[in-house]
PDB file of N, CA, C and O in Angstrom, chain B, residues numbered from 101:
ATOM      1  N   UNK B 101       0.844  -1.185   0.000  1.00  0.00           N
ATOM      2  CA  UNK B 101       0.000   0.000   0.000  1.00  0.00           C
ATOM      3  C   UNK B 101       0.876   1.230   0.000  1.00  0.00           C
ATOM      4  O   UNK B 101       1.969   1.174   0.562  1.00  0.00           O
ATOM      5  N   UNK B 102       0.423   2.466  -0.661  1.00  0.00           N
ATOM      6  CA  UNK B 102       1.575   3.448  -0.992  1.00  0.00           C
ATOM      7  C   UNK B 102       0.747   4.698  -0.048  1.00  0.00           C
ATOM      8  O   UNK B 102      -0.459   4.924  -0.150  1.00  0.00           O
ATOM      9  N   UNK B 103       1.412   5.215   0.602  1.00  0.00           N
ATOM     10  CA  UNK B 103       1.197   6.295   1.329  1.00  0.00           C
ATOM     11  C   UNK B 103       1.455   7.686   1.019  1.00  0.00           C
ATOM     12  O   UNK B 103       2.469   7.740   0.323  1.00  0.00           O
ATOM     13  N   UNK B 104       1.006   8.745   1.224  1.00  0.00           N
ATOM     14  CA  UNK B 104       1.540  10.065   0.983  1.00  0.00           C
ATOM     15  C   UNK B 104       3.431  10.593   1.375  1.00  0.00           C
ATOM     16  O   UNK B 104       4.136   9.619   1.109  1.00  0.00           O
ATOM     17  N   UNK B 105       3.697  10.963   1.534  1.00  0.00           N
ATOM     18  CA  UNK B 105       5.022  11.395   2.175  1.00  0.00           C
ATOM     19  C   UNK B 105       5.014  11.878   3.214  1.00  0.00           C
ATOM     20  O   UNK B 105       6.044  11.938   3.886  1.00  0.00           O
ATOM     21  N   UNK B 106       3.647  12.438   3.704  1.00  0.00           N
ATOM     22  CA  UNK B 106       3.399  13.187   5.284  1.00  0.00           C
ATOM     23  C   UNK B 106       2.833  11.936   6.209  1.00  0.00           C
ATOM     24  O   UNK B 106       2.561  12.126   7.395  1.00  0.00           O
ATOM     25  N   UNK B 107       2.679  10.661   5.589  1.00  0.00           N
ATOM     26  CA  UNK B 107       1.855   9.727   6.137  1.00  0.00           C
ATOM     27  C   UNK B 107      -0.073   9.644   5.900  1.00  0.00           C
ATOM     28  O   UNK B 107      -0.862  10.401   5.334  1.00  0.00           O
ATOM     29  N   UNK B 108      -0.209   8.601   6.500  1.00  0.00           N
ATOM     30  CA  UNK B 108      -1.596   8.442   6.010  1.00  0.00           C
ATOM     31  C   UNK B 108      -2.271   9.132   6.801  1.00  0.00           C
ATOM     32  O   UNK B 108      -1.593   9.377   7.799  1.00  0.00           O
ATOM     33  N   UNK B 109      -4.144   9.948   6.894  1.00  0.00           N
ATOM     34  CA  UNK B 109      -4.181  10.516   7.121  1.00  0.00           C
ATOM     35  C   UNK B 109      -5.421   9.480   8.082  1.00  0.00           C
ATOM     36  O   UNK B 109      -5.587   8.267   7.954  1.00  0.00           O
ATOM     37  N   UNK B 110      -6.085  10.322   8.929  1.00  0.00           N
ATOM     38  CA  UNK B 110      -7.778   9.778   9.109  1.00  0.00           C
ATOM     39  C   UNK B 110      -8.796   9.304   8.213  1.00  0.00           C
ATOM     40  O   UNK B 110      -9.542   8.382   8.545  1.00  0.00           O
ATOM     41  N   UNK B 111      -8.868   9.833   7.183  1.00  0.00           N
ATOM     42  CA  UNK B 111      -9.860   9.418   5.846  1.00  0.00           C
ATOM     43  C   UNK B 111      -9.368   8.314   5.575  1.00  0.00           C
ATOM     44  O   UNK B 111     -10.154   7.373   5.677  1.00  0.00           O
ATOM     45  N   UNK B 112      -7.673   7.927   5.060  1.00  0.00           N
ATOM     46  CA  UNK B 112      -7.245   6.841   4.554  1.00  0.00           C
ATOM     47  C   UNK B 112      -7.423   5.823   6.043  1.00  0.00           C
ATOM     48  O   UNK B 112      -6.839   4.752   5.880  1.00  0.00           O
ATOM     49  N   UNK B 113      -7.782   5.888   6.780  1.00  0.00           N
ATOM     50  CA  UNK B 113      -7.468   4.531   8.021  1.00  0.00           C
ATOM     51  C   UNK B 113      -9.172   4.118   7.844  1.00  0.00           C
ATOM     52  O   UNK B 113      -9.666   3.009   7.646  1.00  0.00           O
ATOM     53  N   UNK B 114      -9.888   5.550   8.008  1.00  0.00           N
ATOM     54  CA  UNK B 114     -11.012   5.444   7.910  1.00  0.00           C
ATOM     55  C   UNK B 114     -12.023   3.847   6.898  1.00  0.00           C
ATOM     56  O   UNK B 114     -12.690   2.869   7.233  1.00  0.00           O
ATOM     57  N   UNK B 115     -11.490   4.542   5.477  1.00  0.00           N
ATOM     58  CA  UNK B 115     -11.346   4.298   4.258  1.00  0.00           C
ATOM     59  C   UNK B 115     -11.177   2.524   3.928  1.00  0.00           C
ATOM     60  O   UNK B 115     -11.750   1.741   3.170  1.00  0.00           O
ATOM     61  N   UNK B 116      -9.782   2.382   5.209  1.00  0.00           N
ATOM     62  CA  UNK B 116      -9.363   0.902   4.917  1.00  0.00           C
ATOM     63  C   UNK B 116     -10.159   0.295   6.145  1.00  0.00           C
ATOM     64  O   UNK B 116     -10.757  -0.763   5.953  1.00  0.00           O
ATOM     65  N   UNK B 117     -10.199   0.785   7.167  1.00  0.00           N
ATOM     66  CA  UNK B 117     -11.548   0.217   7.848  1.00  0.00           C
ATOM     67  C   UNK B 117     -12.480  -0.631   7.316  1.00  0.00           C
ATOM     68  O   UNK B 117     -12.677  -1.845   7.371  1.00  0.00           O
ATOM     69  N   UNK B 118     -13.203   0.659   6.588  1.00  0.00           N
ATOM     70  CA  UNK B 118     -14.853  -0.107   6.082  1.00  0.00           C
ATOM     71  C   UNK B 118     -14.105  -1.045   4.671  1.00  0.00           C
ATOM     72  O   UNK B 118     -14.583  -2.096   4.245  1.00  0.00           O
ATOM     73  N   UNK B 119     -13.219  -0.566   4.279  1.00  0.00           N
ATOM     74  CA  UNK B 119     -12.547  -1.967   2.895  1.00  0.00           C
ATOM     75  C   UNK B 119     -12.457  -3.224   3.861  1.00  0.00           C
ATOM     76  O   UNK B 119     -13.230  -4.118   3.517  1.00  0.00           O
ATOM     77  N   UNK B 120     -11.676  -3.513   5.019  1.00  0.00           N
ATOM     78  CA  UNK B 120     -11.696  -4.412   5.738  1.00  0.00           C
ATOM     79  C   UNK B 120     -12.993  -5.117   5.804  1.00  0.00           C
ATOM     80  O   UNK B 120     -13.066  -6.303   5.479  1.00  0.00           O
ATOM     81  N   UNK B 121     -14.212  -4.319   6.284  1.00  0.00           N
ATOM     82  CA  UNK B 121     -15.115  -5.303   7.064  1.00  0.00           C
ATOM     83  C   UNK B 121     -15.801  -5.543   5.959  1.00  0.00           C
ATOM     84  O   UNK B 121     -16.093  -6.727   5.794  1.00  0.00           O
ATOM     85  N   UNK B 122     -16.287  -4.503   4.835  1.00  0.00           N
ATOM     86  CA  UNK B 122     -16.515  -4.933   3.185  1.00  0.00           C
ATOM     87  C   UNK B 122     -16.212  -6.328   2.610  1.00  0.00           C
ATOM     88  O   UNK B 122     -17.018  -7.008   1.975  1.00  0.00           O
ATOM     89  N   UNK B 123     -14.621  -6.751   2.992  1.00  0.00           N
ATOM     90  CA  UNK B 123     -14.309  -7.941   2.330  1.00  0.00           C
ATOM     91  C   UNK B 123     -14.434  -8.966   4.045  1.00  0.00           C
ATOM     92  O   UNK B 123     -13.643  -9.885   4.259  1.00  0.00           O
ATOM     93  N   UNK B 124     -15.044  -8.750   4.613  1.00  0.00           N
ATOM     94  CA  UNK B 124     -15.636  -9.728   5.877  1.00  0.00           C
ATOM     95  C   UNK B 124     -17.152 -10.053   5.498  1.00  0.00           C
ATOM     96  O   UNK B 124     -17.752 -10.823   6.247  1.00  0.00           O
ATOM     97  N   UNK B 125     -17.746  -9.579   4.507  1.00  0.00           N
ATOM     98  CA  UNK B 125     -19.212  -9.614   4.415  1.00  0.00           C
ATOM     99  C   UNK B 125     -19.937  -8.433   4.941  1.00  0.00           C
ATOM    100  O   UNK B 125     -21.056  -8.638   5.411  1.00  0.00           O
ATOM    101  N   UNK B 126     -19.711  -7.857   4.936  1.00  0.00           N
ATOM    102  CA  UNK B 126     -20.667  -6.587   5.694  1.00  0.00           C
ATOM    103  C   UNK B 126     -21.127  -5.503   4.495  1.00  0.00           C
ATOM    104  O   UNK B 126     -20.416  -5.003   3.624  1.00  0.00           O
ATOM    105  N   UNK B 127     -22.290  -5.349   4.701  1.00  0.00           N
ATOM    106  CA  UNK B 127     -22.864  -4.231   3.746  1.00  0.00           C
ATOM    107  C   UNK B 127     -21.960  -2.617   3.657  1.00  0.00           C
ATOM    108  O   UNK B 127     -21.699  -1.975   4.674  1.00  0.00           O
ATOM    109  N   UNK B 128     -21.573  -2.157   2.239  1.00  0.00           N
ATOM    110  CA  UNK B 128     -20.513  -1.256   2.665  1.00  0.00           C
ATOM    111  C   UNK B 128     -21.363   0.358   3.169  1.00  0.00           C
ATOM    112  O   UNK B 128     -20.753   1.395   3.430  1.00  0.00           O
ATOM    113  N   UNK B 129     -22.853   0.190   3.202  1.00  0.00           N
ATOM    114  CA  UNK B 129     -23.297   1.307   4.192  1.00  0.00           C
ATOM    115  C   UNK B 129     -23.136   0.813   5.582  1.00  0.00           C
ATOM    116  O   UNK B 129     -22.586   1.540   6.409  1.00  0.00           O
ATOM    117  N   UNK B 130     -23.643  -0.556   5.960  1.00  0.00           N
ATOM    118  CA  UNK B 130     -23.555  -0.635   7.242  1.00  0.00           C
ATOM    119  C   UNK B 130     -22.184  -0.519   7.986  1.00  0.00           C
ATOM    120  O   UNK B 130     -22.120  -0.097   9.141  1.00  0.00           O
ATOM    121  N   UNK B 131     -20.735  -1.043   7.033  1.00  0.00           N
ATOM    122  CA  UNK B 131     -19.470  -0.306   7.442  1.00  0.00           C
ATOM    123  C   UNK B 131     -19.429   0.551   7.133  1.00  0.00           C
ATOM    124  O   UNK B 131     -18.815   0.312   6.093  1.00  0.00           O
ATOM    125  N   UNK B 132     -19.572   1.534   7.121  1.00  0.00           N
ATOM    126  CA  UNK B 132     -19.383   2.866   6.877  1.00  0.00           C
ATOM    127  C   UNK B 132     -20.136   3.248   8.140  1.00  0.00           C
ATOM    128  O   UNK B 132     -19.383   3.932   8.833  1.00  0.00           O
ATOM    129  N   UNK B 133     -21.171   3.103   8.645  1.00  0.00           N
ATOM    130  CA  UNK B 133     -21.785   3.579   9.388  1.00  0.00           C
ATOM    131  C   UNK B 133     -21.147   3.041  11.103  1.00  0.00           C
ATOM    132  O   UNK B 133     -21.479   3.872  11.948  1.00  0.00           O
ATOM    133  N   UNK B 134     -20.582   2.214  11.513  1.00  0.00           N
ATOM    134  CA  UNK B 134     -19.695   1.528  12.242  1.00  0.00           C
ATOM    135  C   UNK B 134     -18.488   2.218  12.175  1.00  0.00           C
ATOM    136  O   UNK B 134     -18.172   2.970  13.097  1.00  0.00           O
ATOM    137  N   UNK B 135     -17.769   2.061  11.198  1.00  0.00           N
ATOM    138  CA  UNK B 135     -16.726   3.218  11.331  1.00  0.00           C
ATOM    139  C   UNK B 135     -16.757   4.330  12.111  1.00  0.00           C
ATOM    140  O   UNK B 135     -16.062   4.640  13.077  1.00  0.00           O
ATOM    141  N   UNK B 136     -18.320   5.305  11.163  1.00  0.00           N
ATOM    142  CA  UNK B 136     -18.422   6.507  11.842  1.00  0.00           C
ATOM    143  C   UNK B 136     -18.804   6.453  13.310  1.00  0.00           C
ATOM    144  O   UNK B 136     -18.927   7.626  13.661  1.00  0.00           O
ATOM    145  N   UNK B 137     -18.993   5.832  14.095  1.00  0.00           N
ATOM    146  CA  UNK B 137     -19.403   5.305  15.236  1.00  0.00           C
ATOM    147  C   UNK B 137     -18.235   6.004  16.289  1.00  0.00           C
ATOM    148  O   UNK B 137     -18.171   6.903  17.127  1.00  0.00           O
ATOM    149  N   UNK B 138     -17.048   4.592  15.437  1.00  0.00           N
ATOM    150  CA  UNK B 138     -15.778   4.914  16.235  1.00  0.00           C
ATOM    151  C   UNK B 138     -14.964   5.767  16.527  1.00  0.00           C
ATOM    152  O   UNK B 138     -14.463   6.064  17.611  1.00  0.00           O
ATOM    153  N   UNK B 139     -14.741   6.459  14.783  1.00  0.00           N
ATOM    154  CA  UNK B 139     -13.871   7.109  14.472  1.00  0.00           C
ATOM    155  C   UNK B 139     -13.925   7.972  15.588  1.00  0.00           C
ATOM    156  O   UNK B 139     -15.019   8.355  16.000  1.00  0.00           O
ATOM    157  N   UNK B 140     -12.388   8.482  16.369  1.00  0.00           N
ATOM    158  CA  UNK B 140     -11.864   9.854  16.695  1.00  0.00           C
ATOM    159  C   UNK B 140     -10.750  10.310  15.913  1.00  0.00           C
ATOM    160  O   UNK B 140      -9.787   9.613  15.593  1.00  0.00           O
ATOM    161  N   UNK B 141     -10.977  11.806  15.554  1.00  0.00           N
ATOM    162  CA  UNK B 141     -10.101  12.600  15.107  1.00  0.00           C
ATOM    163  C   UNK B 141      -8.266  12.384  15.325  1.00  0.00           C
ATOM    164  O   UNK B 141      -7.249  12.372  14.631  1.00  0.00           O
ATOM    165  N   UNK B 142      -8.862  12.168  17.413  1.00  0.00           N
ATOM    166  CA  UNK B 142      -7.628  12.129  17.784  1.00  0.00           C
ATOM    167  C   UNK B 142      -6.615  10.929  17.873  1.00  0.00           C
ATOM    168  O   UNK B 142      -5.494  10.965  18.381  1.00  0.00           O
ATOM    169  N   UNK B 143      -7.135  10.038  17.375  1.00  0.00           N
ATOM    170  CA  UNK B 143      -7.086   9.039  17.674  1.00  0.00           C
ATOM    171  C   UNK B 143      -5.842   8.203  16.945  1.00  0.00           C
ATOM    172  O   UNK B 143      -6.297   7.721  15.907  1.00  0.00           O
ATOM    173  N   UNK B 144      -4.860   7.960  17.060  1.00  0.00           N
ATOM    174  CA  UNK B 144      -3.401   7.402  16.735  1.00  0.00           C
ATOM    175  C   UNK B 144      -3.340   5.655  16.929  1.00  0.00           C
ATOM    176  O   UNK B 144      -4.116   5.065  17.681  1.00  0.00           O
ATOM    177  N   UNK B 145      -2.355   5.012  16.171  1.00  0.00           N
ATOM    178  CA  UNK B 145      -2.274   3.861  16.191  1.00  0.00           C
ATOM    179  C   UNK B 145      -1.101   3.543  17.489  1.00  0.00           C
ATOM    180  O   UNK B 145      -0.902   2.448  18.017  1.00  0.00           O
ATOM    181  N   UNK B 146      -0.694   4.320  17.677  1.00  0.00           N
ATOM    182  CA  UNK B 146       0.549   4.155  19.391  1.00  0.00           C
ATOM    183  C   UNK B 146      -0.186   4.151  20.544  1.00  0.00           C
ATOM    184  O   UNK B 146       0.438   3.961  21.588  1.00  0.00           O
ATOM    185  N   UNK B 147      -1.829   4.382  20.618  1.00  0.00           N
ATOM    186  CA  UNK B 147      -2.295   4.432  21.646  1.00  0.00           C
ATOM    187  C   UNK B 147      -2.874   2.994  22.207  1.00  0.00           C
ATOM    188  O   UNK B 147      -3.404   2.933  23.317  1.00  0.00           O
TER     189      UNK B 147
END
């Protein structure tokens, strides 16, 4: 997967989220809507 040069952003984690549960079987409104659930702004993968 190819990334920007500043790194990936929220949209792109977002993005591969609902691609994830998409290819688990899940309707891609109902991931999408799960996502938005979770998502925080602030929210980092070191935490």
């Amino acid at each position: 997967m190819l990334t920007s040069p500043a790194g990936p952003t929220a949209d792109d984690a977002e993005q591969e989220a609902v691609a994830a549960l998409v290819a688990l079987g899940y309707k891609p409104q109902e991931a999408s809507r799960m996502v938005s659930k979770i998502a925080r702004p602030d929210a980092n993968s070191e935490r």
